[in-house]
Chimera marker file (.cmm) of the C-alpha trace (Angstrom):
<marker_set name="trace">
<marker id="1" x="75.438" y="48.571" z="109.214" r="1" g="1" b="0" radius="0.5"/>
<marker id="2" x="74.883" y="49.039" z="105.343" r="1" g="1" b="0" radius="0.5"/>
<marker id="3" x="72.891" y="46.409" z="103.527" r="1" g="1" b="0" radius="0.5"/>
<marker id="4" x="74.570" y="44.651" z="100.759" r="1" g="1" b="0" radius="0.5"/>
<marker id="5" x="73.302" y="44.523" z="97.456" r="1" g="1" b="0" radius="0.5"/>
<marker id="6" x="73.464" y="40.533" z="97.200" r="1" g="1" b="0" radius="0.5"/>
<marker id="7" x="71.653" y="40.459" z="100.663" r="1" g="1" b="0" radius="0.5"/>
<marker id="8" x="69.251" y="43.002" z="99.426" r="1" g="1" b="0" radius="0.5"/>
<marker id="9" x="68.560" y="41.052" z="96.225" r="1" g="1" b="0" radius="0.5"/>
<marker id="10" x="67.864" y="37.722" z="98.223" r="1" g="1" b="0" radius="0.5"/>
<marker id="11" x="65.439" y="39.914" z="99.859" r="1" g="1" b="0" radius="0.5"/>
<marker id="12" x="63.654" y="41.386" z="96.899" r="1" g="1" b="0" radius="0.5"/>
<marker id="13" x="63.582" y="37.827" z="95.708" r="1" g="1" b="0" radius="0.5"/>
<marker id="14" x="61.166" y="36.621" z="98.335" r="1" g="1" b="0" radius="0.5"/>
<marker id="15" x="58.634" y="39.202" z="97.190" r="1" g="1" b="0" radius="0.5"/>
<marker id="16" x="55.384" y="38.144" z="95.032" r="1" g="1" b="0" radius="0.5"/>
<marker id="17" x="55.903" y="39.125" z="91.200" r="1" g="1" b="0" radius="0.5"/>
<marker id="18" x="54.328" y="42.154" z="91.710" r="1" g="1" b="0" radius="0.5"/>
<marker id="19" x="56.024" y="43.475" z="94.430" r="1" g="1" b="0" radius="0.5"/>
<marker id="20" x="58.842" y="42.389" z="92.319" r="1" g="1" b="0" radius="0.5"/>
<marker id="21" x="57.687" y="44.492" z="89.240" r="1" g="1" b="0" radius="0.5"/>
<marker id="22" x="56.613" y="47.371" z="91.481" r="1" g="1" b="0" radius="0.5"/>
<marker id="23" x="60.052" y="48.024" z="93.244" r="1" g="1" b="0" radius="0.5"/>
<marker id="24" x="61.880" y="47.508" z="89.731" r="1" g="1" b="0" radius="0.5"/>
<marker id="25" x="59.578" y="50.621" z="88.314" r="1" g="1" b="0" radius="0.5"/>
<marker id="26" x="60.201" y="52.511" z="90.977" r="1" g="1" b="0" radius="0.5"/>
<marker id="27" x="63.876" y="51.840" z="90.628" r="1" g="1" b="0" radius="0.5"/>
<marker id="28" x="63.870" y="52.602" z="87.393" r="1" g="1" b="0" radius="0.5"/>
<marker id="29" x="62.310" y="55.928" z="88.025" r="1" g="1" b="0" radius="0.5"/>
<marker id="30" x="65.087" y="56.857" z="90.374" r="1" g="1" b="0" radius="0.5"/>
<marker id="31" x="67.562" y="57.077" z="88.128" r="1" g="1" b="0" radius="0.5"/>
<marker id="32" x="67.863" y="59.852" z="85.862" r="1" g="1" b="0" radius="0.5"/>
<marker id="33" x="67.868" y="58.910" z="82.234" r="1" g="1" b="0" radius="0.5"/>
<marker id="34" x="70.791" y="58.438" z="79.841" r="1" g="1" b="0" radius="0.5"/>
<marker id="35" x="70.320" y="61.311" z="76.661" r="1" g="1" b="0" radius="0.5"/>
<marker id="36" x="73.118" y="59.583" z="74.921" r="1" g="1" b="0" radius="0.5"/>
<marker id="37" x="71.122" y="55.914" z="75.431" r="1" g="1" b="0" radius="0.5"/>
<marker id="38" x="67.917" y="58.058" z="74.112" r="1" g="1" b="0" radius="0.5"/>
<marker id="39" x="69.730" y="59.064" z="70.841" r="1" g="1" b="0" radius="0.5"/>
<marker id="40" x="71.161" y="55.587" z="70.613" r="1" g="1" b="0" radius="0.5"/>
<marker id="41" x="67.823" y="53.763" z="70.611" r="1" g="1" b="0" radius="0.5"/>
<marker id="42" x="66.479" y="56.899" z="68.224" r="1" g="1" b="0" radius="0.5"/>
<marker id="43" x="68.829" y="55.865" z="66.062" r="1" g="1" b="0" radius="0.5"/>
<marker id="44" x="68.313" y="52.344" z="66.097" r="1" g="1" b="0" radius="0.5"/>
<marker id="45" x="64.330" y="52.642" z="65.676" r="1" g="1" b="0" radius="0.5"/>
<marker id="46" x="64.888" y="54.851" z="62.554" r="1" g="1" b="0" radius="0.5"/>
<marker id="47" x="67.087" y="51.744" z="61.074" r="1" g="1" b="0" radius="0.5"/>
<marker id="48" x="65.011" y="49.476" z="61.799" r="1" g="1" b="0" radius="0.5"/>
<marker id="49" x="62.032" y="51.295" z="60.510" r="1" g="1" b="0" radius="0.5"/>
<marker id="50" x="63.832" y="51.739" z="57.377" r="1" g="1" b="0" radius="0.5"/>
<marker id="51" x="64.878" y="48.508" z="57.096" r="1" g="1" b="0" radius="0.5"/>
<marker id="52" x="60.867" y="47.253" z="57.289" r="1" g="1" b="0" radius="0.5"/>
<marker id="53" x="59.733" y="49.914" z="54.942" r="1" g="1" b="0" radius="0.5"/>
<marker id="54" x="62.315" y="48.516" z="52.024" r="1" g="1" b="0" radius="0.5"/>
<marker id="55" x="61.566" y="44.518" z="52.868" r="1" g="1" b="0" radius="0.5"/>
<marker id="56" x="65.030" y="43.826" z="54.175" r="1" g="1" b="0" radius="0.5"/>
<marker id="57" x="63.514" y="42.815" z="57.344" r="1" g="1" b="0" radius="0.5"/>
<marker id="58" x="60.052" y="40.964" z="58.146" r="1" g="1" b="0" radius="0.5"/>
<marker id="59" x="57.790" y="42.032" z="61.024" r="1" g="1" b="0" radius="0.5"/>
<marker id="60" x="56.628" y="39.747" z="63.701" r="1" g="1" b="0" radius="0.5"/>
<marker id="61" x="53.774" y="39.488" z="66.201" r="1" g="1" b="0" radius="0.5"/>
<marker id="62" x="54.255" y="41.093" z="69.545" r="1" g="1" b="0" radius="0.5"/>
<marker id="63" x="54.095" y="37.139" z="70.898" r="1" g="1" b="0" radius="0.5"/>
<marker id="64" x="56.380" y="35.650" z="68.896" r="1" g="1" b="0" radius="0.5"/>
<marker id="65" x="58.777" y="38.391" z="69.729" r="1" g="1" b="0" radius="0.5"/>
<marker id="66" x="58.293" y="37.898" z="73.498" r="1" g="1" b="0" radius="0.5"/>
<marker id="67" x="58.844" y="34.200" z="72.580" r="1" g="1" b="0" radius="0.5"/>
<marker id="68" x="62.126" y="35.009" z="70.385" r="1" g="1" b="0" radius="0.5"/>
<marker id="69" x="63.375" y="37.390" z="73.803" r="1" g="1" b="0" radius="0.5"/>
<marker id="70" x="62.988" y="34.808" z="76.202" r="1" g="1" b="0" radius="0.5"/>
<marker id="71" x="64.381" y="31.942" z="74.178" r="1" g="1" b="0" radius="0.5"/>
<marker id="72" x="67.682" y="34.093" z="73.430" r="1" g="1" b="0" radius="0.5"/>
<marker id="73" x="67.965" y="35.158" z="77.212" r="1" g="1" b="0" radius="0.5"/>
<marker id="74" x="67.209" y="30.966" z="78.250" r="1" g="1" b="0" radius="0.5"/>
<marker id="75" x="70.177" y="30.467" z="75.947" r="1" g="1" b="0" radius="0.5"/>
<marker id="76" x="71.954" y="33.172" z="77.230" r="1" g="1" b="0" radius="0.5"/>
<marker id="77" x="72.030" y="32.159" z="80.984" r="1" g="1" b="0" radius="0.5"/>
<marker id="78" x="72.381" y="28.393" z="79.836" r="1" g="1" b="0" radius="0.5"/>
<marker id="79" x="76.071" y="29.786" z="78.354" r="1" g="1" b="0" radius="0.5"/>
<link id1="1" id2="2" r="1" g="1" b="0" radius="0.2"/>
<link id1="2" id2="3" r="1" g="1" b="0" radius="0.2"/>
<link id1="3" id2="4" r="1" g="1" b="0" radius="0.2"/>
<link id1="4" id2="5" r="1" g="1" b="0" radius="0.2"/>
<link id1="5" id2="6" r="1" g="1" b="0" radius="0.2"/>
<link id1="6" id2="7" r="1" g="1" b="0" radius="0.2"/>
<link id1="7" id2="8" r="1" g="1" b="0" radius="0.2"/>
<link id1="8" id2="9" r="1" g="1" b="0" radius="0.2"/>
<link id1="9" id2="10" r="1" g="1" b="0" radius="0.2"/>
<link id1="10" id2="11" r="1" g="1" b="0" radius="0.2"/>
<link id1="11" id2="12" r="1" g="1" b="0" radius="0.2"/>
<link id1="12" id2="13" r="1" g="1" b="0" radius="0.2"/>
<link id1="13" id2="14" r="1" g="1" b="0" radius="0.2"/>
<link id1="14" id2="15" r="1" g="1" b="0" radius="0.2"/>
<link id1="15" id2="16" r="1" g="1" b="0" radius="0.2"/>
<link id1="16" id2="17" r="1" g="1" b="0" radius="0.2"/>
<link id1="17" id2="18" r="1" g="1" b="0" radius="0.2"/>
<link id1="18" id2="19" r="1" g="1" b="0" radius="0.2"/>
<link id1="19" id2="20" r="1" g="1" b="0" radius="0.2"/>
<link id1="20" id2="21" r="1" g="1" b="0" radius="0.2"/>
<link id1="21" id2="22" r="1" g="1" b="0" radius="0.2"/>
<link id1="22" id2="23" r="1" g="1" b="0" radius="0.2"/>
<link id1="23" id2="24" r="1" g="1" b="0" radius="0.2"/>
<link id1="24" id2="25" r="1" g="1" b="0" radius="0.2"/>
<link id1="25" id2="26" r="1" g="1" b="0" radius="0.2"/>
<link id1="26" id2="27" r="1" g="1" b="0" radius="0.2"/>
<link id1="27" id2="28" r="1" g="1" b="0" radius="0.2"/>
<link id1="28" id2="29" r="1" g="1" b="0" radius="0.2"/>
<link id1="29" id2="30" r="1" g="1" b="0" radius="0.2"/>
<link id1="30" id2="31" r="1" g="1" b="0" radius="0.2"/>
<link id1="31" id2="32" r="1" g="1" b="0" radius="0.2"/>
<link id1="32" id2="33" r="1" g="1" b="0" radius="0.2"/>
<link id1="33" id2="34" r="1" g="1" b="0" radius="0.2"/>
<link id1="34" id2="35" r="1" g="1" b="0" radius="0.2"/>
<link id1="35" id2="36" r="1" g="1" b="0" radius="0.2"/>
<link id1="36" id2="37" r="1" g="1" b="0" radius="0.2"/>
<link id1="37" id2="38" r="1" g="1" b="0" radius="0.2"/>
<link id1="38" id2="39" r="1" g="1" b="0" radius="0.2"/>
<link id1="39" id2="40" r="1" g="1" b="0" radius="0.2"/>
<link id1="40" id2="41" r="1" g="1" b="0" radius="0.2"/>
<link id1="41" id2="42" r="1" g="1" b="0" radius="0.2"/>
<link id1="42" id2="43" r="1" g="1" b="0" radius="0.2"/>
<link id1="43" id2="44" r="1" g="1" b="0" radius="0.2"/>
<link id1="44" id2="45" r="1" g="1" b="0" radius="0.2"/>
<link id1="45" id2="46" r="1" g="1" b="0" radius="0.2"/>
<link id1="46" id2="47" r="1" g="1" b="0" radius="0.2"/>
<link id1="47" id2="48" r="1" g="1" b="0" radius="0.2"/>
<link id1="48" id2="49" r="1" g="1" b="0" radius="0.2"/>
<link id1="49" id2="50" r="1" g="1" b="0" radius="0.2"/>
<link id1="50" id2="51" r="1" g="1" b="0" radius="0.2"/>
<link id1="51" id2="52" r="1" g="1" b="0" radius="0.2"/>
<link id1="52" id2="53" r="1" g="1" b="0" radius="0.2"/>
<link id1="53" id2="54" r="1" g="1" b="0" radius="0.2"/>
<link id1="54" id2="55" r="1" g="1" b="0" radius="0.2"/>
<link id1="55" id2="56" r="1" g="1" b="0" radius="0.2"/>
<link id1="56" id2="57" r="1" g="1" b="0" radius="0.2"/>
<link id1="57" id2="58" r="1" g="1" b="0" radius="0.2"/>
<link id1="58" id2="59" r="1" g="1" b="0" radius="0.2"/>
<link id1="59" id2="60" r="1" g="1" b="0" radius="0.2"/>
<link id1="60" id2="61" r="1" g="1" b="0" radius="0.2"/>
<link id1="61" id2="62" r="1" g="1" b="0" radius="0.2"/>
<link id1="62" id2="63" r="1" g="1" b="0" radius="0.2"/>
<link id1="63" id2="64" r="1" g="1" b="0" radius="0.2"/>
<link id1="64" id2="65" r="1" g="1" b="0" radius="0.2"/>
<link id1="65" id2="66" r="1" g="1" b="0" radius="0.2"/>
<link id1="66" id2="67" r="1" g="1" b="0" radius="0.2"/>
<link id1="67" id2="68" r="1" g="1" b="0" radius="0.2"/>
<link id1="68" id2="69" r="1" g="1" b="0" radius="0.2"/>
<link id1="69" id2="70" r="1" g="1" b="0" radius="0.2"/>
<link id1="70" id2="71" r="1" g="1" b="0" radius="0.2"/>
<link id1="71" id2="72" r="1" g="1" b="0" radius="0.2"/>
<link id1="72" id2="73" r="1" g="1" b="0" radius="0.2"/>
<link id1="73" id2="74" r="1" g="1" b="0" radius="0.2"/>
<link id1="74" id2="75" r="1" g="1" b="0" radius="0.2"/>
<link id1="75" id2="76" r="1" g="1" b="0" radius="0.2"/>
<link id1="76" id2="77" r="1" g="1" b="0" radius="0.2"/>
<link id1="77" id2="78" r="1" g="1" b="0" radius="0.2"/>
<link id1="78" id2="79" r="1" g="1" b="0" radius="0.2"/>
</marker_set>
């Protein structure tokens, strides 16, 4: 009998955060990557990187980035 995902999940769930961030690398690994969603982010970089260099947008500290992510996903799953 195949696993399901959901049951699977639950399962992955009960490991330690490590184990947690271990099998997510490797799963990541497994899958081959995307050359379309390699050009995409190339071409976002460049825009942002352009849009630093002429002052249209303001860097930030690795932190408060971080902080800025996890505030927008909070919201995000609050929705």
């Amino acid at each position: 009998m195949a696993i399901t995902f959901e049951a699977l999940y639950q399962e992955a769930l009960s490991l330690s955060d490590e184990g947690r961030i271990a099998l997510a690398e490797r799963l990541l690994e497994s899958v081959e990557p995307d050359p379309n969603l390699f050009e995409a982010q190339t071409v976002v970089a460049r825009q942002r990187l352009t849009e630093l260099e002429s002052g249209k947008a303001q860097p930030v500290s690795g932190p408060e980035g971080l902080r800025r992510v996890r505030e927008a996903i909070e919201k995000r799953s609050q929705e």
